[in-house]
N, C-alpha and C positions, 0 to 999 in steps of 0.2 A: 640642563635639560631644556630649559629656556631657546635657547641656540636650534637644538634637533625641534622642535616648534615654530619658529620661527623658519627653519627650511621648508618645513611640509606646508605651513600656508604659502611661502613663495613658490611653490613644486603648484598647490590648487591654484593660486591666484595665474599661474603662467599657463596653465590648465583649461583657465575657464571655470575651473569647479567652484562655486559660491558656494553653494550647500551640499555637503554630502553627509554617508554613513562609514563609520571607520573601524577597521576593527584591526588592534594595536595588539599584537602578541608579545610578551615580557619588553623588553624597552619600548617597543613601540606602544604597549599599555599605559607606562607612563608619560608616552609622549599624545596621548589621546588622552587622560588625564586631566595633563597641562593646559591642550589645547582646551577641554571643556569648560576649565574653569577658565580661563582667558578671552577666547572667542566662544561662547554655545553657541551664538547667530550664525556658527560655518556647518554645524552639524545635528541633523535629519536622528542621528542614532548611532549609539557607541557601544560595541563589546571588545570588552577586556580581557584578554584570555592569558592565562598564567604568567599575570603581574600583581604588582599592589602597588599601594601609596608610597611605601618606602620598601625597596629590597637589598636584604642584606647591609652591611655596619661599613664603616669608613675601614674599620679595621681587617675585617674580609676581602673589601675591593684591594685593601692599599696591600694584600699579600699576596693578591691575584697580581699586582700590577708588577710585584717586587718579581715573581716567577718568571713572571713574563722578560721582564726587561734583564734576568739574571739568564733565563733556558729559553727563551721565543717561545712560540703559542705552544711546540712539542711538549713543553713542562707543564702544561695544563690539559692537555687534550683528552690524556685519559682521562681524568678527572671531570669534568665538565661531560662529556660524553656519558658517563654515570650517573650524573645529575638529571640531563636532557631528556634519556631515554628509559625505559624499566627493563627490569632485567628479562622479561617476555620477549621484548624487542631486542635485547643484546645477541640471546641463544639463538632465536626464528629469524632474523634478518641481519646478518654476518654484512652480507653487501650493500646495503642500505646505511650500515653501522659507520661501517669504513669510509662509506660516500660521506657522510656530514662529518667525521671526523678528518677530512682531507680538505672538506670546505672552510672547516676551521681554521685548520693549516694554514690557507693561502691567502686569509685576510692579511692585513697590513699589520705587522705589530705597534705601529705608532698611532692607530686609529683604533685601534682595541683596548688600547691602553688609556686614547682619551677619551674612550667609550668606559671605561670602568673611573675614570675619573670623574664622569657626569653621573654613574650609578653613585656613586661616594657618596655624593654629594645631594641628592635627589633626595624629597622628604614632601610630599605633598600631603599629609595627613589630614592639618590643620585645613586642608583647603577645599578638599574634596566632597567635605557636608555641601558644597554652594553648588555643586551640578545637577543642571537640570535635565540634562540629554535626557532622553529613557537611555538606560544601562543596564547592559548583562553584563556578567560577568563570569567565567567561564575557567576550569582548573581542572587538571588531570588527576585523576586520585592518586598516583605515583609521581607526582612533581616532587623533585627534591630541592628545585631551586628555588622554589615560591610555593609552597605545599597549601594545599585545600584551603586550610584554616587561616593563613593568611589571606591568601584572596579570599575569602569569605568575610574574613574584617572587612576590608576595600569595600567589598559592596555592603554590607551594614551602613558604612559609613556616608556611601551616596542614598540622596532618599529615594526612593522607590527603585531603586535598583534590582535587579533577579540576577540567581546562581545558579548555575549546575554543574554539576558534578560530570565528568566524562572518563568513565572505568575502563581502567588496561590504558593506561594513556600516561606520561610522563608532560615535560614542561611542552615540547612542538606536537599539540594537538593534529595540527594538519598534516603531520608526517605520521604519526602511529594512528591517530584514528578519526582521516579526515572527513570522513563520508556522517560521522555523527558531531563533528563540527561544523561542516557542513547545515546539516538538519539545524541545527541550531539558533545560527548565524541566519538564514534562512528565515525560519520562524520570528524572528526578534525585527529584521527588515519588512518581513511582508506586515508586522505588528502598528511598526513606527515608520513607513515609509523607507524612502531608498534615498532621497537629497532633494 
């Protein structure tokens, strides 16, 4: 995880961005995270939205990776696609469904895979009492990847942190119900500044 942090500061630093506010949807949650506990001097305000401290076991990733590398991303799509989205979303937007399921498709199987090998391995638990950013923290009531109650530990776990709940929504907030992620994101920037 260390690594995907290490690129995003060299991504701000080639940037110009010294301070900013970040908001890190499932990996990129734990890569904003990392970042807080490592650098807070880079960042203004942090929401997390359907991630945590640690997601999912070595033994999860390491059967994700096994499918993967046995069938290509096809051996996974449906599945992960069920996860992603609710089943609201399944029935009411067919073409919407197929779009991210084809975007999954066309990732790289060898970058997916070292993408689930940095999930493996991720466990920020221990570390995340020490952030001071202000933090939201933000979850879909139908996430099956990281459901409510996880991300709600996560922010327990940061101090003064805040949750909210966003219903009829699965793990990609900004795809099933952007406009109250949106609102949210929003609120917590104009709270805590913008960078």
């Amino acid at each position: 995880m260390a690594d995907f942090t290490d690129d995003l500061i060299g991504l701000a630093d080639h940037i110009g961005l010294e301070r900013f506010a970040l908001v890190g949807l499932s990996i990129g949650g734990l890569i904003g995270q990392d970042l807080a506990v490592r650098a807070p001097e880079r960042l203004a305000a942090l929401v997390l939205a359907d991630t945590a401290a640690k997601v999912g076991t070595a033994e999860s990733w390491n059967a994700r990776i096994d499918a993967v590398r046995k069938g290509g991303l096809a051996a996974i799509a449906d599945p992960v696609m069920e996860r992603w989205f609710t089943p609201a979303f399944h029935a009411e937007r067919p073409d919407d469904l197929a779009g991210w399921r084809n975007a999954l498709l066309r990732q790289p199987a060898d970058g997916y895979i070292a993408t689930c090998q940095a999930l493996s391995q991720a466990d920020l638990t221990a570390a995340i009492g020490a952030i001071t950013v202000p933090t939201l923290a933000v979850a879909g009531d139908g996430d099956l990847s990281t459901p409510p109650d996880l991300v709600r530990a996560m922010a327990q776990r940061i101090p003064g942190a805040g949750f909210a709940l966003i219903e009829g929504c699965g793990h990609i907030p900004p795809v099933e119900q952007p406009a109250r992620l949106l609102a949210l994101v929003t609120g917590h920037l104009e709270k805590h500044g913008r960078g």
